[in-house]
C-alpha positions in Angstrom: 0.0 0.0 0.0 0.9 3.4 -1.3 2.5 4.9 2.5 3.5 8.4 1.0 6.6 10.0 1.4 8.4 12.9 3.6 10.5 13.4 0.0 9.5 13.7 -3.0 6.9 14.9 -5.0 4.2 13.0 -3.2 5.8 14.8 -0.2 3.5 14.4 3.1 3.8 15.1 6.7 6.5 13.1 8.2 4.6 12.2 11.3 0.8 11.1 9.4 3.2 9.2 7.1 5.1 7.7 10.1 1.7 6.8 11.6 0.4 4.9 8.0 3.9 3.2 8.4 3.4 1.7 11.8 -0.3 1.3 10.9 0.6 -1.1 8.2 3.3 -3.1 10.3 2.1 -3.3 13.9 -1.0 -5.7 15.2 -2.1 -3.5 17.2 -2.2 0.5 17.3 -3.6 3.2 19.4 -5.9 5.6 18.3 -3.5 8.9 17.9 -4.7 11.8 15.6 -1.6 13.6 15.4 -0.1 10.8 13.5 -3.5 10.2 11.2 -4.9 7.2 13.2 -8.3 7.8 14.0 -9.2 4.4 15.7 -7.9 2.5 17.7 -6.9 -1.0 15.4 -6.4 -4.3 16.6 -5.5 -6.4 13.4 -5.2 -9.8 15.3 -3.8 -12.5 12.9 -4.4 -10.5 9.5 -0.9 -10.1 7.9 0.8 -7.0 7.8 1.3 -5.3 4.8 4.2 -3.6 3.2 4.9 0.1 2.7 5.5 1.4 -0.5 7.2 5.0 -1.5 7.1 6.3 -4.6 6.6 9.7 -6.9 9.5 11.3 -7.3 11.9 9.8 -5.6 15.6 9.3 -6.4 18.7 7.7 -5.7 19.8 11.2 -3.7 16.5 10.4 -1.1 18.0 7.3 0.2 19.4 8.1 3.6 15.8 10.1 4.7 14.3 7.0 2.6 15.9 4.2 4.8 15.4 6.6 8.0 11.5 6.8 7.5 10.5 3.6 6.6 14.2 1.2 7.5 14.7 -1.5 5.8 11.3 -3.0 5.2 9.7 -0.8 2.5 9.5 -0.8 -1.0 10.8 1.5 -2.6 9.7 2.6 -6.4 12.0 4.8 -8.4 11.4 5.5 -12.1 12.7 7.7 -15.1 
């Protein structure tokens, strides 16, 4: 799922895009509208899914890249 970025041109807030991040990853989450989570989830046994960045982002983003989203993301880069 489409995260957003903090770079880019699909450039977002760094903590709602933080928030989507964690929302994706974590089983559970509590409800925190500063960081665009509304309600409070419990995903029990469903999966996880995986972060995706993309629009405008180059080889240059890489260190704010791997800071935001570590080494569990994908990343999409075009031409």
């Amino acid at each position: 799922l489409h995260s957003g970025t903090v770079v880019g041109k699909l450039e977002g807030e760094r903590e709602i895009t933080l928030g989507f991040v964690d929302l994706m990853r974590d089983d559970y989450i509590e409800k925190d509208r500063s960081r665009g989570i509304y309600f409070t989830q419990d995903w029990v046994s469903l999966p996880g899914t995986m972060p995706v960045a993309s629009g405008g982002i180059h080889v240059w983003h890489m260190p704010a890249l791997v800071e935001i989203f570590g080494d569990d993301a994908c990343l999409q880069f075009g031409g």
